[in-house]
N, C-alpha and C positions, 0 to 999 in steps of 0.2 A: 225696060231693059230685060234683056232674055236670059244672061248670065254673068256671073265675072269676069270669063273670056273679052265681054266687050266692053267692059268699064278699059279695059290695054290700051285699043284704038287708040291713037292720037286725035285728039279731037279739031273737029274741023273749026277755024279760029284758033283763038287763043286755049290754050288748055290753062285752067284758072287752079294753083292750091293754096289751101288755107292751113295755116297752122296757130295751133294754141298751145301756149307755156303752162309748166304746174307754175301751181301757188294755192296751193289748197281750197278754203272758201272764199279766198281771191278772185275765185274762177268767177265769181258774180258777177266782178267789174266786166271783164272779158265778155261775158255773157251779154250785159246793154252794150257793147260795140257788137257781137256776132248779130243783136237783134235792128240794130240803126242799120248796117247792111241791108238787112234782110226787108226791112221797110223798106229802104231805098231801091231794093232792086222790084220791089212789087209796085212801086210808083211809076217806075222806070216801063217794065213791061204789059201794066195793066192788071195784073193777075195776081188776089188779094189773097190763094190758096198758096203762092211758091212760097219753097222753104230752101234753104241757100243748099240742100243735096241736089237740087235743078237746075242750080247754077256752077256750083262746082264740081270739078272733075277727083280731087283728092285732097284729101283733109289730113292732118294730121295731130296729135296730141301728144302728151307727157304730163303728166300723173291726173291731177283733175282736171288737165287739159285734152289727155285720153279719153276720160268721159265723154267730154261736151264733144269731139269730135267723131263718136261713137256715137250719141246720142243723133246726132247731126246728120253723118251719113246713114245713119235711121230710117230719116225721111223726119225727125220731128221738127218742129216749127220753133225756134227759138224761146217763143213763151212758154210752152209747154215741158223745156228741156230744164228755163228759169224756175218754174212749177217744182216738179221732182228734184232740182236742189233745194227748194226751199224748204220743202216738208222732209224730205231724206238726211237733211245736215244734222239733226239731233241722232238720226239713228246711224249714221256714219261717223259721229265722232263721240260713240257708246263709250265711255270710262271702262277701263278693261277691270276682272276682276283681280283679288290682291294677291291671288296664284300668280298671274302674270306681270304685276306692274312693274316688276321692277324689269321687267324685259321690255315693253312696249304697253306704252299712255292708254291706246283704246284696244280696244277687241277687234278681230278682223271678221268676226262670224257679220255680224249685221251689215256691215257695206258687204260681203261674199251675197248675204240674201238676196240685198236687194238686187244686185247685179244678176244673178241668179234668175230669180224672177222674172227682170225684164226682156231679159237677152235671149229670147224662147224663139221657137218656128210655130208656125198654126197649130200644131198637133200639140205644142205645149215639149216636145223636147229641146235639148240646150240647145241654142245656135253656134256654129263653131265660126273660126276667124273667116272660113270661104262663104259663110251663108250670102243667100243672094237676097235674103233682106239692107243688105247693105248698097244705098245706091253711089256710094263711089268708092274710088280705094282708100282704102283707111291706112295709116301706118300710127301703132303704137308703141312707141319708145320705153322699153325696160330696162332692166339692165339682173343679168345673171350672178346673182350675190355669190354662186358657188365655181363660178369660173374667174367672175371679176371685170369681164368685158360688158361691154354695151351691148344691148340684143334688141335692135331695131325690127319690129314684127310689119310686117305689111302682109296687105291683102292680095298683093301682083300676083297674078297666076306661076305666070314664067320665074319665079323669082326660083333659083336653089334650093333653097329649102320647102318650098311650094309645091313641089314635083307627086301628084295625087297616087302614080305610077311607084314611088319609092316610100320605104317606110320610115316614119318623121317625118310625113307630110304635116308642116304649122298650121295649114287651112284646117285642119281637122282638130285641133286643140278647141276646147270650148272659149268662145266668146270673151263671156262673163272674167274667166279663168285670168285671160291675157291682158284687161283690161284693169279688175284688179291686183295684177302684180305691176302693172305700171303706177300705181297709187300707194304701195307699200313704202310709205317715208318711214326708214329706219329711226327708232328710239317711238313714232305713232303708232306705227301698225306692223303688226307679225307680218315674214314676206310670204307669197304665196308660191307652194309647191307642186310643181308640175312632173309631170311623168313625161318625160322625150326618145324615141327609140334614136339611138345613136348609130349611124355609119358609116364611119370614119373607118374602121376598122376593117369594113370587107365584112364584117359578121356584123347581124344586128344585136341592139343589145341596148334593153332600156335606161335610162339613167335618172335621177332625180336631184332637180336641178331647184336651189331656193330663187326665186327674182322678187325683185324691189324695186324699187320708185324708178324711172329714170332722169329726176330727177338729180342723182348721185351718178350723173355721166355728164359728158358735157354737155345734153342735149335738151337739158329743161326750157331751152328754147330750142324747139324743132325746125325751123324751119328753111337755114340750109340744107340740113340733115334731110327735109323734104326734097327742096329742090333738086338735091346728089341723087337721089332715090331714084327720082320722076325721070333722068336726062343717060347720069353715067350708066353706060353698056353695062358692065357687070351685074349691075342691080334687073338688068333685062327688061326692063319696061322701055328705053331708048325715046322718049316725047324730046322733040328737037326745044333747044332753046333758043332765045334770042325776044325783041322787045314784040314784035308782034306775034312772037308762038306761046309765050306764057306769061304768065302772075304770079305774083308768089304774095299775100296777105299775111300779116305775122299778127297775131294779139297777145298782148301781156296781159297782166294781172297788175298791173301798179310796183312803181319799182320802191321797195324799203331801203332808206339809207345803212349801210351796214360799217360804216366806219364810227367810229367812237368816241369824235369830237375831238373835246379838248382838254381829255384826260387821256395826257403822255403814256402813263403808266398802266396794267391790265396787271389782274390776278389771275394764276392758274386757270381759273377753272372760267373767266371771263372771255379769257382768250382760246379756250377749246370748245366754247358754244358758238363764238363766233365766227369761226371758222370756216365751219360748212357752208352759212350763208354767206360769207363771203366767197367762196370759190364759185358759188353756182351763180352768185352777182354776177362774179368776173367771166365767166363760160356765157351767159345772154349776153351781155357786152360785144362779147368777140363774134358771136353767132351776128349779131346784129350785124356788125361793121362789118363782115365777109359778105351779108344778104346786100348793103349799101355799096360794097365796091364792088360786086359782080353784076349787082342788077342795076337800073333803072331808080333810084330813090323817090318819091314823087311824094311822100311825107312821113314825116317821126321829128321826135323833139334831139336837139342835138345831144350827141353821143357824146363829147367833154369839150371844154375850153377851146382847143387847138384847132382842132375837125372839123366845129359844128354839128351840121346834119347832113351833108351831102347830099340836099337836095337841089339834084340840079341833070342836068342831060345827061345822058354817060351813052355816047354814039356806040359801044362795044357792049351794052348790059346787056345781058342774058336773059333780064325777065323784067318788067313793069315791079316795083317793089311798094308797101305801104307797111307801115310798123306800126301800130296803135299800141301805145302803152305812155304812161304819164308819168313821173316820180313823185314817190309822195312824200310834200316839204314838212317844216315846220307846223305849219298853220294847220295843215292835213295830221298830223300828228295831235297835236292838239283838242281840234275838233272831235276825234275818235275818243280821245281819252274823257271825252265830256259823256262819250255814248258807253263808253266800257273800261275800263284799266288795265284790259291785256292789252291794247294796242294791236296793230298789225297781223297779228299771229295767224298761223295756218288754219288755227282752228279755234278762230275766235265768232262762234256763230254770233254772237250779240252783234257783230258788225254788218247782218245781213243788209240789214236796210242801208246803213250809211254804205256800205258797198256800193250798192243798186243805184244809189241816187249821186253817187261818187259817178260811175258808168257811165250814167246816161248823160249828167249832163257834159263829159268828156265828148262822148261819141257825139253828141247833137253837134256839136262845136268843130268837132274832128273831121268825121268820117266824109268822105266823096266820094261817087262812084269813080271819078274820073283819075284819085289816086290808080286804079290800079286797069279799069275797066274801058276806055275811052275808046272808041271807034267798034265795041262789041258790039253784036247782035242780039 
């Protein structure tokens, strides 16, 4: 690829996007499904070198899900991406000092490092969001703690706030920067503060703007939010939809039960922790069923009682649809509490392995090319 310009193209065939949910070190599970793809498509084509940036056209992510879809449109090879989570997660969820705890659990400097670090150009300076080490378009899901809206970042040239000519071009914002403000879970990590020249006004004029997780939007599942991105005119990219012009891949992170059984009653401070997980439950949910009624459903586990899974034809879908993600019961519940006593938690590295091995043997089980990819080249 010669530049960003022509990641736009519509691509001839199907135009393929993938999107990945936060869920903090969740992301592992997710990670053995992005990897069973990525086998599968090097069986498929011959070629034991591709990594799923050669196969898709635009990726998207929300908070650890930003990561892996950064990492990905990288060019790195899914193991390799499994790697650097595994050995980064102790330094990514550093205990903050007692200056700060009582504001936010971990420190933000060490995941800023590493991010830092990796997200370089040859010369070793920062990469910014237009860098053309990126082999497809990326969209990273934030959200502007100081305005309060969702601030959806992508990599479209054409996009409004993309304009290289005008000042507050995003392309130009560092990488690293963007990526970790989409991973700032308020109450884990400080949000990360960006400097944006503002002009709205007719005059330019910098402003300093705090962003945080996106997961605290409705878009911790990205991947309508992709879809809208890739198609509606305003967003300016314009890739036609319909079941032979696109895909849309979705990955969870495993879904945690967030209701509270069969204690009628909550205390205070029971029901103000549980809250947030429950909203951002109920936002993947919805994200889901909108990805299932506009597109093509061709696999996911059923969405409730009533519904099921709508997996079945849909002669008007918009995009070939596949949703990878599992709930996790009782028994799954269980089994973790034998490996650790935090359970579930975002940031429960002791779960690395039972993650991993949670993943893989989903996706072995799960994934097929033919959910999303049938009649490609």
């Amino acid at each position: 690829m010669n530049g960003i310009m022509e990641l736009t193209a519509p691509p001839s065939g199907r135009a393929r996007l993938l999107a990945f949910d936060g869920g903090g070190i969740r992301g592992l599970f997710s990670l053995e499904v992005a990897r069973r793809i990525e086998e599968l498509l090097r069986e498929r084509h011959g070629q034991p070198d591709l990594v799923l940036a050669d196969h898709f056209h635009y990726l998207g992510g929300t908070s650890t899900g930003a990561i892996i879809a950064t990492f990905l449109s990288w060019g790195l090879p899914v193991d390799e991406v499994i790697r650097l989570y595994r050995e980064n997660a102790k330094v990514m969820f550093t205990k903050a000092g007692l200056g700060s705890i009582h504001k936010h659990r971990f420190a933000g400097q060490p995941i800023s490092d590493f991010l830092k670090n990796f997200f370089v150009e040859n010369d070793g300076t920062p990469a910014t969001l237009g860098t053309s080490k990126l082999r497809t378009l990326l969209l990273v899901v934030t959200r502007n703690a100081s305005t309060g809206s969702p601030w959806p970042m992508s990599t479209n040239p054409r996009a409004m706030y993309n304009d290289r000519s005008q000042p507050g071009c995003n392309l130009d914002l560092p990488l690293w920067q963007i990526v970790r403000a989409s991973t700032a879970a308020p109450t884990f990590f400080p949000p990360e503060v960006i400097e944006i020249a503002d002009r709205h006004s007719g005059e330019v004029k910098k402003q300093v703007f705090a962003f945080e997780d996106g997961g605290v939007t409705p878009f911790n599942n990205p991947a309508y939010l992709l879809y809208t991105m890739a198609t509606l005119p305003e967003y300016r990219l314009q890739w036609q939809d319909g079941k032979d012009r696109l895909s849309l891949v979705s990955i969870g992170t495993g879904r945690v039960k967030t209701g509270r059984g069969s204690r009628i009653d909550e205390n205070l401070l029971g029901q103000a922790k549980s809250i947030p997980n429950a909203l951002i439950g109920s936002a993947q949910w919805m994200q889901d069923l909108l990805c299932r009624q506009h597109g093509e459903c061709r696999h996911g586990e059923p969405l409730d009682s009533e519904i099921g899974n709508l997996v079945r034809e849909n002669p008007r879908g918009a995009f070939l649809y596949a949703r990878y993600d599992r709930s996790i019961g009782d028994a799954d519940m269980e089994a973790a509490l034998k490996v650790s006593k935090k359970g579930f938690t975002l940031d429960n590295i002791e779960l690395m392995d039972f993650l991993g091995e949670m993943g893989r043997a989903y996706a072995e089980q799960s994934v097929k090319l033919e959910h999303f990819d049938h009649h490609d080249s």
